[in-house]
Z-matrix of the N, CA and C atoms (Angstrom, degrees):
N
C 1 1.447
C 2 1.527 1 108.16
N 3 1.067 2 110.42 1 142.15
C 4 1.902 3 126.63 2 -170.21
C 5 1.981 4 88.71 3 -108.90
N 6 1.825 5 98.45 4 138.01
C 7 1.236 6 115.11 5 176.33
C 8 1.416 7 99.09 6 -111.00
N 9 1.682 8 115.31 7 130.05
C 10 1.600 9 110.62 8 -175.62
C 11 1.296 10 103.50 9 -132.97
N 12 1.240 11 115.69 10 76.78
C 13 1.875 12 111.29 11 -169.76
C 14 1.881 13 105.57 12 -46.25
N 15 1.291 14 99.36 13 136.10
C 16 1.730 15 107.07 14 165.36
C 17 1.546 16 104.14 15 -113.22
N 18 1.640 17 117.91 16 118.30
C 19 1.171 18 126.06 17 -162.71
C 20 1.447 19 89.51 18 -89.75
N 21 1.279 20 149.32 19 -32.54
C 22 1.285 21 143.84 20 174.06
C 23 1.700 22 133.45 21 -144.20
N 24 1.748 23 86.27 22 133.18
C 25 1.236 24 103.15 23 -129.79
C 26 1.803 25 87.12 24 -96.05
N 27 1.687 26 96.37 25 27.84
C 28 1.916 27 100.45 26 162.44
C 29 1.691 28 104.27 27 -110.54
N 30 1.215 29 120.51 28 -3.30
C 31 1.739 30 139.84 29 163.57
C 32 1.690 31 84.63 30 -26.84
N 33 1.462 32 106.57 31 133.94
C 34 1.361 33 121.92 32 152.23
C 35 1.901 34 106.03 33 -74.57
N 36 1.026 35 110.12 34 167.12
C 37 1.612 36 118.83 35 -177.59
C 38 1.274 37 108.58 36 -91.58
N 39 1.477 38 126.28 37 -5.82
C 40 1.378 39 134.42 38 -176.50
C 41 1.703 40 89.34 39 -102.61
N 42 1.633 41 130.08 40 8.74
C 43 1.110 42 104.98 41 -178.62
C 44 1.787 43 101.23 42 -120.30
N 45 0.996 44 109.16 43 -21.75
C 46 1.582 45 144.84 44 160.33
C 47 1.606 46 76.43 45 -40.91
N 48 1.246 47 114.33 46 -99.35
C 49 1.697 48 116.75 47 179.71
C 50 1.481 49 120.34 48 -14.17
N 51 0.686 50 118.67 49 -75.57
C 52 1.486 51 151.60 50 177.02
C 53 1.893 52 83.78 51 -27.66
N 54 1.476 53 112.98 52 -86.59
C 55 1.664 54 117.40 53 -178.58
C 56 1.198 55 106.78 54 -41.01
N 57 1.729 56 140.85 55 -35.90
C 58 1.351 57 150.65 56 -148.22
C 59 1.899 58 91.71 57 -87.98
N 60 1.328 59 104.43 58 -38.24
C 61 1.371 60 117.63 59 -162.83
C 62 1.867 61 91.84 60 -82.65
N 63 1.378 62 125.96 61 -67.55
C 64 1.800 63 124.60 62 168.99
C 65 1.140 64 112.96 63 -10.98
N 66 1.939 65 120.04 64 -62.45
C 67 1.038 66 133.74 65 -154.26
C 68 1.448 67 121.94 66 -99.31
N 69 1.471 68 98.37 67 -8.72
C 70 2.552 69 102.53 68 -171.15
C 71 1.748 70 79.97 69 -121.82
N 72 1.495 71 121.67 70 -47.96
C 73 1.213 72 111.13 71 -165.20
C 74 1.816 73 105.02 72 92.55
N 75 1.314 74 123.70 73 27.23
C 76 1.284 75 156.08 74 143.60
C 77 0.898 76 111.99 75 -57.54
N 78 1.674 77 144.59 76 113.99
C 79 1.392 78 146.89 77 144.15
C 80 1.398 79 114.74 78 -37.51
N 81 1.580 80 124.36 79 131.40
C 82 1.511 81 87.81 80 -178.88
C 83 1.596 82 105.42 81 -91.32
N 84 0.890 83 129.27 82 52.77
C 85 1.944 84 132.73 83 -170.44
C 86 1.679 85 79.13 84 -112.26
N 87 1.385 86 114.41 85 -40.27
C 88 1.676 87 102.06 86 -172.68
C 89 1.382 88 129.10 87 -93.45
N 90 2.041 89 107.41 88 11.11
C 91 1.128 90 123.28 89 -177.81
C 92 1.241 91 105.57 90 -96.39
N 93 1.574 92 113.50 91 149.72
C 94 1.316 93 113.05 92 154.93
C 95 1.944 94 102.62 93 -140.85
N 96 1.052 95 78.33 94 125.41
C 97 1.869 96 94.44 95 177.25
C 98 1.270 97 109.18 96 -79.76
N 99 1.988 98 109.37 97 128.64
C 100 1.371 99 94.58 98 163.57
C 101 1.719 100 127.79 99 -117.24
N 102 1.034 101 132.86 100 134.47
C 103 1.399 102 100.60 101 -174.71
C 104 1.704 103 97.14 102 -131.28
N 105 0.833 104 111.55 103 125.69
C 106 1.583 105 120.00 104 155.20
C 107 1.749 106 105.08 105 105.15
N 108 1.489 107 107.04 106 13.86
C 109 1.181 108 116.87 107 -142.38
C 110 1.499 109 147.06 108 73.03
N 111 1.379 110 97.82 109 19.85
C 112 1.596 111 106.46 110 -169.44
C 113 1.223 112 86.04 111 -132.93
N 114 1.628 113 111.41 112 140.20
C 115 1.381 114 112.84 113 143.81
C 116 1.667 115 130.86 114 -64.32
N 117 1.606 116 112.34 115 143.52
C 118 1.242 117 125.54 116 -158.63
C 119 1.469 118 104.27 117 -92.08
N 120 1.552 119 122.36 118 122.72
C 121 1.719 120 111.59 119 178.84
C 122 1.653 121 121.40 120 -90.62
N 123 1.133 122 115.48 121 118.04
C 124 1.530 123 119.33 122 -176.65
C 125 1.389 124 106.75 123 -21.20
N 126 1.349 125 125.46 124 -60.91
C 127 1.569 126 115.46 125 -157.14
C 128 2.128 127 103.09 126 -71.51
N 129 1.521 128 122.55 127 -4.45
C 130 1.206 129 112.66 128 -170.23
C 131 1.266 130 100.37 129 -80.10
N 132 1.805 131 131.78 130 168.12
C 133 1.162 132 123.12 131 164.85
C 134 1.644 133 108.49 132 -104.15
N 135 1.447 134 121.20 133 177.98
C 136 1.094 135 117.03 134 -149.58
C 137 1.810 136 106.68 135 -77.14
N 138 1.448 137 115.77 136 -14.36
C 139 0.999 138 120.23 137 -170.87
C 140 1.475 139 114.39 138 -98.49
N 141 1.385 140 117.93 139 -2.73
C 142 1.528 141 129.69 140 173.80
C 143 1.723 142 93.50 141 -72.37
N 144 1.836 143 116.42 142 -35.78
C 145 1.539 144 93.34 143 166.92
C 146 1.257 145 115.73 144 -98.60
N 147 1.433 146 127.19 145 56.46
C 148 1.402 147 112.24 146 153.57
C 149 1.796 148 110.58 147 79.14
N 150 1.375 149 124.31 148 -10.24
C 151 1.420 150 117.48 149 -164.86
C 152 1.709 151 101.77 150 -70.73
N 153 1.169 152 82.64 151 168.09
C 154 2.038 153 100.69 152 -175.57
C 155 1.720 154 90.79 153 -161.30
N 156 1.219 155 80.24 154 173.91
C 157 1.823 156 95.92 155 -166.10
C 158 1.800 157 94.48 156 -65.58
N 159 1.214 158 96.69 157 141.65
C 160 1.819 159 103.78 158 168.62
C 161 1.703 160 103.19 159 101.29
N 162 1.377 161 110.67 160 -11.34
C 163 1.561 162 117.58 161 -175.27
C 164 1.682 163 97.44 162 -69.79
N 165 1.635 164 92.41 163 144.12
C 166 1.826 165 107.76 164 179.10
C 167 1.185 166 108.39 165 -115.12
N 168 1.469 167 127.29 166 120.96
C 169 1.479 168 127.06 167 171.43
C 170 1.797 169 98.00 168 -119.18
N 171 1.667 170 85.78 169 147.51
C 172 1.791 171 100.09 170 -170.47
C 173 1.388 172 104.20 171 -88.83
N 174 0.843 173 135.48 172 -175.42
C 175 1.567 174 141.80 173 -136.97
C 176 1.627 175 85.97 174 -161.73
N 177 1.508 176 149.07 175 97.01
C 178 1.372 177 138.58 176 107.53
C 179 0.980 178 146.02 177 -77.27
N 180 1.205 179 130.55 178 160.93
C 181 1.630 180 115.07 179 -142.93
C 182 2.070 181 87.88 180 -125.87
């Protein structure tokens, strides 16, 4: 498992991507984040889902 701190939790999810993409070398066009069981939509920010420090989002490609 990969640790990717998100320092702000007003981050769009397309920017979340973006760090996911720096660090695996993942496009994020071929990511889809999941958290809570839902997929995550680029334009939401990270706090429209509820995350707080310790939150796990899945990585599909």
């Amino acid at each position: 498992m990969h640790v990717f701190p998100i320092y702000l939790l007003i981050a769009k999810v397309y920017r979340i991507k973006e760090r996911m993409e720096e660090k695996e070398g993942i496009p994020p066009i071929q990511q889809r984040l999941i958290f809570g069981g839902k997929q995550m939509s680029d334009e939401r920010t990270a706090s429209e889902y509820n995350l707080e420090g310790g939150s796990v989002l899945h990585l599909g490609e």
